[in-house]
C-alpha positions in Angstrom: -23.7 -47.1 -6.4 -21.1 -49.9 -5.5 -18.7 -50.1 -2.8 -15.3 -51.5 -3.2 -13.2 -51.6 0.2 -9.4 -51.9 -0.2 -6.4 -52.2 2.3 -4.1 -49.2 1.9 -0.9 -49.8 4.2 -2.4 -50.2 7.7 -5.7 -49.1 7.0 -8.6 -50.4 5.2 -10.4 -48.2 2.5 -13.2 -47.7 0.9 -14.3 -46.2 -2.9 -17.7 -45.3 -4.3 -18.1 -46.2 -7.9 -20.8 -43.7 -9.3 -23.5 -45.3 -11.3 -23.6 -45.2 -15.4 -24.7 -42.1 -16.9 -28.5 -41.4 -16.9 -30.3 -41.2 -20.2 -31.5 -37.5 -19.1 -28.0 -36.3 -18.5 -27.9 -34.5 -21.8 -30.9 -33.2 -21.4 -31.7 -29.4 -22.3 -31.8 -27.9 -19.3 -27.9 -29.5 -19.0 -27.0 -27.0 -22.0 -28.2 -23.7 -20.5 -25.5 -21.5 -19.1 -26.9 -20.6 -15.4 -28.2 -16.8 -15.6 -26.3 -14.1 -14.0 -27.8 -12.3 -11.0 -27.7 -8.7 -11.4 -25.0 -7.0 -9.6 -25.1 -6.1 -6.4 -25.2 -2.5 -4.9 -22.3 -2.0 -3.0 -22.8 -1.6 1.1 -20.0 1.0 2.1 -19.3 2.3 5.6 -20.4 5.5 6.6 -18.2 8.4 8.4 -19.1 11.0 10.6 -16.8 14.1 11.7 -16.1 16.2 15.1 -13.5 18.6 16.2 -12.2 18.7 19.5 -10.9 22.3 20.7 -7.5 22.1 20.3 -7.7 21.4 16.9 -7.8 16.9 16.9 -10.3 15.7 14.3 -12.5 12.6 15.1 -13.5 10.5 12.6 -16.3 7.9 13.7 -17.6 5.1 11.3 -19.9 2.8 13.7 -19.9 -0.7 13.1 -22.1 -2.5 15.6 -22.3 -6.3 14.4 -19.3 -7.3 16.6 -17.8 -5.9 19.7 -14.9 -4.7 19.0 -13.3 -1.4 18.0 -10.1 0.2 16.2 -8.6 3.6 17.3 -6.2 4.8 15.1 -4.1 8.4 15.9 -2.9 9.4 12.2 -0.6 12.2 11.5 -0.2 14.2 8.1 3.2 14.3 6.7 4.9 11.2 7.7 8.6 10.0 6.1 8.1 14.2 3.8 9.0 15.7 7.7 12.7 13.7 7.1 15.6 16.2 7.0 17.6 15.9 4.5 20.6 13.2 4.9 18.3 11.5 7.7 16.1 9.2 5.6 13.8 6.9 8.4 13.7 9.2 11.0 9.9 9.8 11.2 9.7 5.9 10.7 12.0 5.2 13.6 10.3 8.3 15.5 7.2 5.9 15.2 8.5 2.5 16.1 9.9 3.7 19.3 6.4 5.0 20.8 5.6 1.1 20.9 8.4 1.0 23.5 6.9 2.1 26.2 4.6 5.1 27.6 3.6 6.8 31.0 4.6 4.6 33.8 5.1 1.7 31.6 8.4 0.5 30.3 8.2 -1.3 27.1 7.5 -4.8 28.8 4.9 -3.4 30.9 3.0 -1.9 28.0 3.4 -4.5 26.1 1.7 -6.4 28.6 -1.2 -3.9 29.9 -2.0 -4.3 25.5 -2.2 -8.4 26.4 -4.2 -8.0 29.0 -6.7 -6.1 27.3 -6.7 -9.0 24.4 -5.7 -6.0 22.0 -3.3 -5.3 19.4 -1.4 -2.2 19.0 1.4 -0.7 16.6 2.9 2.6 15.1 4.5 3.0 11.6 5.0 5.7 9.6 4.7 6.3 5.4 5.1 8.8 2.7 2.2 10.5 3.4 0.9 10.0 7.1 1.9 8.5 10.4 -0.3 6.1 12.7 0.0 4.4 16.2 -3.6 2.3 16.3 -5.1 0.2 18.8 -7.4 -2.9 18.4 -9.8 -5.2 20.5 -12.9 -5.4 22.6 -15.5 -2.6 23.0 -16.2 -3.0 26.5 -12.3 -2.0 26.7 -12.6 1.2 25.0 -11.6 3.5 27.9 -8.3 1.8 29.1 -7.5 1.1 25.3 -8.0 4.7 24.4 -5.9 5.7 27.8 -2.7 3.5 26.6 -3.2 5.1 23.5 -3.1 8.6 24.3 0.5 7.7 26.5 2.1 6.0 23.6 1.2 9.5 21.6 1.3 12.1 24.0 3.6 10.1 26.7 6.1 8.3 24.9 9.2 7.2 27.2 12.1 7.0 24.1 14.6 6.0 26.7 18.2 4.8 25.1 18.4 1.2 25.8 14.7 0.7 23.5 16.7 3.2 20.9 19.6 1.3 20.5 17.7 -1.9 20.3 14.9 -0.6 18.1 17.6 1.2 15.6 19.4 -2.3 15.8 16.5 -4.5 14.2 15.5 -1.8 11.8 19.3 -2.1 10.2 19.3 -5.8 10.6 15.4 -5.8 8.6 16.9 -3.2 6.3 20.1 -5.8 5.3 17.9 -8.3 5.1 15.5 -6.4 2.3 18.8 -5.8 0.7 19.8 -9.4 0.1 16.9 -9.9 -2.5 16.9 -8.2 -5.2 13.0 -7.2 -4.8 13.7 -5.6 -1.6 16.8 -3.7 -3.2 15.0 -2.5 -6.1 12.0 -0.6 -4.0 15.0 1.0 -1.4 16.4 2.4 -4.8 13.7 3.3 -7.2 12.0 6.9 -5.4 15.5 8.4 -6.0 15.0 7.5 -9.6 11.6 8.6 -9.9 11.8 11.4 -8.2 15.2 12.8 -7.4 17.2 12.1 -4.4 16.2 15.2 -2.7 12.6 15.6 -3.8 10.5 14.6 -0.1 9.4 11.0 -1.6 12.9 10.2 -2.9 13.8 7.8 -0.5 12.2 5.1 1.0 9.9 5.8 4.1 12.2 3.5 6.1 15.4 4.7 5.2 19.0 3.0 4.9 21.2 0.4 6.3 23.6 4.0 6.5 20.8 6.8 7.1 19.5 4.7 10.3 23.2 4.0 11.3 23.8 7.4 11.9 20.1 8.3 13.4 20.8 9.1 17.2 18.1 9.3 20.7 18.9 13.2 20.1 17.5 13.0 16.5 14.5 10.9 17.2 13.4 13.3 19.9 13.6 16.4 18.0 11.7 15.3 15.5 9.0 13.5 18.2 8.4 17.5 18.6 8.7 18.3 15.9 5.9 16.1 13.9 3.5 15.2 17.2 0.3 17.6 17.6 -3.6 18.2 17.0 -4.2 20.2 14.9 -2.6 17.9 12.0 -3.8 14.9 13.4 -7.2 12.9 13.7 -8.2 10.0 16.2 -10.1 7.6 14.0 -12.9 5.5 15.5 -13.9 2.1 13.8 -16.6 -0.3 15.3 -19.3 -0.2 18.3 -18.5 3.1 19.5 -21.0 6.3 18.6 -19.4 9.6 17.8 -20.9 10.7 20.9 -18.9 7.8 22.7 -15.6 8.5 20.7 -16.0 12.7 21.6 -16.3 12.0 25.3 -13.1 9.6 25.5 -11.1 11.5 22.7 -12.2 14.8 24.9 -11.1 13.0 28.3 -7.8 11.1 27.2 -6.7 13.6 24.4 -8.3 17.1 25.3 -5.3 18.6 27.0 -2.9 17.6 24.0 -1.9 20.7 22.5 1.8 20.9 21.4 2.0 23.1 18.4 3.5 20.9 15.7 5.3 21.9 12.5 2.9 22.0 9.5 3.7 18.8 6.8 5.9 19.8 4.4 5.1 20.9 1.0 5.6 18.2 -1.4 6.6 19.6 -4.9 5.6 18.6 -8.0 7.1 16.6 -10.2 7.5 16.7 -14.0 8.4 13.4 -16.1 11.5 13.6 -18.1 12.5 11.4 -20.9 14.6 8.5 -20.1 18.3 9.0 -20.4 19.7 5.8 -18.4 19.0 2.5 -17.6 19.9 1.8 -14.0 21.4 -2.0 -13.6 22.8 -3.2 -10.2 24.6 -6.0 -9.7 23.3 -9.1 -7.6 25.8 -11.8 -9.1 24.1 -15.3 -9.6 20.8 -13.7 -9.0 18.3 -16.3 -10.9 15.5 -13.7 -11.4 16.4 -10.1 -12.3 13.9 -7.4 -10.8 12.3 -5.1 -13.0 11.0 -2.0 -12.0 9.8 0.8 -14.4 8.0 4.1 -13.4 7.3 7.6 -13.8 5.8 10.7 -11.4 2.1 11.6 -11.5 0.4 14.3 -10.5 -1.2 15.0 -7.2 -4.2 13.4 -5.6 -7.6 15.0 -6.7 -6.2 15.7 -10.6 -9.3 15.3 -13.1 -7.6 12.3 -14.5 -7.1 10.5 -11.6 -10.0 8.2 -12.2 -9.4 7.4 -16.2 -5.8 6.7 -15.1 -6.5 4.4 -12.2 -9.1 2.5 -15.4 -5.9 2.4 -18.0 -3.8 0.9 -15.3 -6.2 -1.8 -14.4 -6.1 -2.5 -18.4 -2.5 -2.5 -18.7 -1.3 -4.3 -15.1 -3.6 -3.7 -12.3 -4.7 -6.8 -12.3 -3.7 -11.1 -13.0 -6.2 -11.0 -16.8 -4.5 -7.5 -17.7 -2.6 -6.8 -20.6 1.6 -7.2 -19.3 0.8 -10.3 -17.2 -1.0 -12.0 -19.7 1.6 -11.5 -22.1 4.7 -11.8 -20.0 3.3 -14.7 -17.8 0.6 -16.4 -19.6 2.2 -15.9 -23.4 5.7 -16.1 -22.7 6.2 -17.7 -19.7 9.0 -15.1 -18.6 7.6 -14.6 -15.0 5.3 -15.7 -12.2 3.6 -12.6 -12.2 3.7 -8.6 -13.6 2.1 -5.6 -11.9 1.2 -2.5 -12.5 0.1 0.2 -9.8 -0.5 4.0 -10.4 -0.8 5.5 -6.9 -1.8 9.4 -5.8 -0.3 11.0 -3.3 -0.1 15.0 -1.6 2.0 16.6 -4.4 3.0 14.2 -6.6 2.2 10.3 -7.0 3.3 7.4 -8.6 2.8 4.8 -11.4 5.0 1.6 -11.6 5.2 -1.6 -13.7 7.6 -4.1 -11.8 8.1 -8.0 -12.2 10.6 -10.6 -11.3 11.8 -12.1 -14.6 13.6 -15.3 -15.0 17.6 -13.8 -15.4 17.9 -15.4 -18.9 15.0 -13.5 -20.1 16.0 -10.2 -18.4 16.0 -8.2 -22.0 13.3 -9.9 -23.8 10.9 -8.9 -21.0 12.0 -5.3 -20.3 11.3 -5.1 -24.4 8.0 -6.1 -24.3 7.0 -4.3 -21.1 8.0 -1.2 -23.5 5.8 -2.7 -26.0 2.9 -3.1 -23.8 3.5 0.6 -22.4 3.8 1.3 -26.1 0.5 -0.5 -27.3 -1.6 1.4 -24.5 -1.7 4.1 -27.7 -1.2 2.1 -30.7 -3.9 -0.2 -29.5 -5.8 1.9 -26.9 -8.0 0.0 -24.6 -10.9 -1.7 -25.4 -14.9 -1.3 -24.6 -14.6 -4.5 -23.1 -11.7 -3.9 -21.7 -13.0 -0.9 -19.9 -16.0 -2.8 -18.5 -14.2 -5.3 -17.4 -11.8 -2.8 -15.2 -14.8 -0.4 -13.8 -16.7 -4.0 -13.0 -13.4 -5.3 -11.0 -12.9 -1.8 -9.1 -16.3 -1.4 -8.7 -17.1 -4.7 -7.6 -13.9 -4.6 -5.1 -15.1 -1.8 -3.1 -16.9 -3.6 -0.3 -13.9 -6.3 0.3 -11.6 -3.1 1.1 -13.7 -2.7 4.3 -14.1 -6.1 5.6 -12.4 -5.4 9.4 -12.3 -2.4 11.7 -9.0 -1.9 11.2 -9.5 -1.4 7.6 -12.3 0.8 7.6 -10.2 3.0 10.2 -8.0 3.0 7.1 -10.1 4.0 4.8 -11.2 6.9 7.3 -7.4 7.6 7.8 -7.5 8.1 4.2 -10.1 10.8 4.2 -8.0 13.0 6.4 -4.8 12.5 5.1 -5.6 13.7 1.5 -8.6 15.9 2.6 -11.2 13.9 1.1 -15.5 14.5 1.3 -17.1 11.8 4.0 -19.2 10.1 0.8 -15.7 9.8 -1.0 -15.7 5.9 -1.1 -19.9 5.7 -1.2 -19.9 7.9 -4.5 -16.7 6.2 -6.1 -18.5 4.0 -7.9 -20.3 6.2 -9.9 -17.1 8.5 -10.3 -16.0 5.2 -12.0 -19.4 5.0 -14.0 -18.6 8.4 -15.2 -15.3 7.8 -16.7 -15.5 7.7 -20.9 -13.4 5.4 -22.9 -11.9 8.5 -24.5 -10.9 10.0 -21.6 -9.2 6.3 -20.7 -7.5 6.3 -23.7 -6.7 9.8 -23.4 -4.9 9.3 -20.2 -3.3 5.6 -21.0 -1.3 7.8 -23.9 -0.3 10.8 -22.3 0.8 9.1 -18.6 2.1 5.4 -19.7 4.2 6.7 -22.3 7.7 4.5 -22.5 10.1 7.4 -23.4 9.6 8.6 -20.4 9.4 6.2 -17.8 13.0 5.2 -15.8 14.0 2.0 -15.7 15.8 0.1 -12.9 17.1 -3.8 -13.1 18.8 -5.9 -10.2 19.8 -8.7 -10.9 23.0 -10.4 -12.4 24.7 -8.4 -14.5 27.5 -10.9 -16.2 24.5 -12.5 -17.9 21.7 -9.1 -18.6 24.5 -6.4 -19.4 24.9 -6.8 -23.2 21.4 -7.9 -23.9 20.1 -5.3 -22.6 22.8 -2.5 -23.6 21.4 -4.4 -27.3 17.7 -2.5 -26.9 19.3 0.5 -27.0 17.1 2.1 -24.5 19.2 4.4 -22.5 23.2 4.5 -21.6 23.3 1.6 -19.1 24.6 3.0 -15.3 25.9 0.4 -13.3 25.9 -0.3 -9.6 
């Protein structure tokens, strides 16, 4: 090997120049493709399951390799307990038990978290509510103590209110000024119906929030906050025995009796009458969201669905990006998501097309949708998508706070403890029948509602020209 040294502005450099090819280099061995090692079996967490006597589940997963641990107090129901006309309550309910607990104001709890090194937070979704707490082991008592006042003591005095309700309206404008962040405010109405329990976005409106008062937000602290719908989640070097004794000492004497979550009805898909475009004037991209109800969590065909939507979008090689990004450059990316939830769930195709290509790519997202029957999914195709979500399982569980998820999970939708260690072979079991059986009954196109944002002087007659629906504007 030879050295050349060369002065680059101030400094003086040097390159390796690699010798000339050996005359073995093409040798045989050079020609073999490396073997592949056989796959893996999947290492998933474990769960274990208590009761306390007033009704709080515990839910225990012990993770010893580092010392840390996750609590996590989740609640059924979450953003479904909104009253009707007060879209974000529950979410706004949540974010004020981070202000402050006990004796603590919100500064003073903020900083007894700091100096524990731990993180802690409270949010709410369609389905369930959490307020968690992360750090050190060795801290487990005083972190399972602030806890249990941010839950059971929270302070919701005005002055955090009024500022808390202030930065969710300022986040919510913000959302609005893209046209990503406007499309997922607007597309549960569409979906579902503007009064149905998932019609509205978890976090509400710039308006709903506005007209949220301290009043409201304590009402419905009452209303929502109790045992026997709730489980404390334990992730990391705690045993169950541990987590009883402190849930027992720090929660035992909770016992407010909340309301029951709300039924969620079911939803039926209906064939597409509209197309639903909102204006964003001199928006360069144009926001494309399509979708349709599901059925509830635990349907039979829950698990061929979740394999025809990895085909069609769940993932960057499936079917719509390939064509929309990779053929026809129309996009940076296309998804697709089919998700299950208490009542009714969920499957959406969205992408941010360039504007000038706004109808050209809503047509062929209809013709992929389309193609799922005309050209149902292959063999290799179906490996392909049982490998990925097989293979995926493990990575879902890297951190404490995402096994407590997973846990969290289990409770909400009233899942077995093996639920995530059997899934793979629930996968497995899945036919390429019953995948192409659910790709053409669920991914339909006639009956999937269609929502674009974006600028409408340039999308409006090319896409009135598919002929789709009778074009609403906003």
């Amino acid at each position: 090997m030879k050295t050349i040294w060369f002065a680059t502005g101030l400094a003086i450099t040097s390159l390796a120049i690699l010798p000339a090819a050996r005359a073995d280099d093409d040798a045989a061995w050079r020609k073999a493709r490396p073997a592949v090692p056989p796959p893996v079996t999947p290492v998933l967490p474990a769960f274990e399951q208590a009761t306390l006597p007033n009704g709080l589940t515990i839910l225990v997963t012990h993770l010893d390799a580092l010392p840390v641990v996750t609590f996590n107090l989740v609640s059924k129901g979450g953003a479904t307990y909104d009253p009707k006309g007060k879209a974000g309550l529950t979410s706004l309910t949540y974010d004020l038990l981070e202000e402050g607990a006990g004796e603590l104001d919100a500064l003073a709890f903020s900083d007894a978290v700091a100096d524990l090194g731990a993180d802690f937070g409270a949010a709410a979704d369609r389905d369930s509510a959490g307020v968690h707490m992360g750090g050190l082991s060795r801290n487990a008592d005083a972190m399972m103590k602030l806890l249990a006042d941010a839950v059971i003591r929270p302070r919701l005095e005005a002055p955090d209110f009024e500022r808390t309700k202030a930065q969710t309206i300022a986040t919510l404008l913000r959302r609005r000024g893209s046209p990503q962040g406007l499309a997922f405010e607007k597309i549960p109405a569409l979906i579902y119906g503007a009064t149905h329990p998932y019609g509205h976005a978890p976090t509400g409106t710039p308006d709903t929030v506005d007209a949220l008062t301290l009043d409201d937000v304590k009402a419905q602290y009452a209303k929502i906050m109790g045992p026997k719908h709730s489980a404390l989640v334990v992730a990391g070097d705690l045993s169950l025995a541990d987590a009883q004794a402190l849930a027992e000492k720090h929660f035992g004497a909770w016992a407010p009796e909340a309301a029951p979550p709300p039924t969620v009805p079911e939803v039926k898909a209906a064939l597409r009458k509209t197309v639903t475009l909102v204006d964003k004037p001199g928006a360069a991209q144009t926001m494309m969201v399509v979708g349709r109800p599901l059925f509830a969590r635990g349907h039979k065909d829950e698990y061929a669905l979740t394999l025809a939507n990895e085909v069609f979008g769940g993932t960057f090689s499936a079917r719509l990006n390939m064509d929309l990004r990779e053929a026809k450059g129309y996009t940076y990316g296309a998804s697709s998501q089919a998700a299950f939830r208490t009542g009714a769930g969920v499957f959406i195709a969205y992408s941010a097309l360039r504007a000038d290509v706004t109808a050209p790519g809503l047509k062929e997202t209809m013709a992929q949708l389309a193609d799922m029957k005309k050209k149902p999914p292959t063999e290799q195709e179906l490996a392909m998508a049982r490998s990925g979500l097989i293979r995926s399982l493990p990575g879902q569980f890297e951190t404490t706070g995402a096994v407590a998820g997973g846990a969290a999970s289990l409770f909400i939708y009233g899942l077995p403890l093996d639920h995530f260690a059997t899934l793979g072979a629930r996968y497995e079991a899945v036919s390429l029948d019953a995948v192409r059986k659910a790709a053409a009954t669920y991914l339909a196109p006639a009956t999937m509602q269609i929502l674009l944002v974006g600028d409408r002087a340039s999308t409006e007659k090319p896409v009135k020209a598919l002929k789709l629906g009778r074009l609403v504007l906003e």
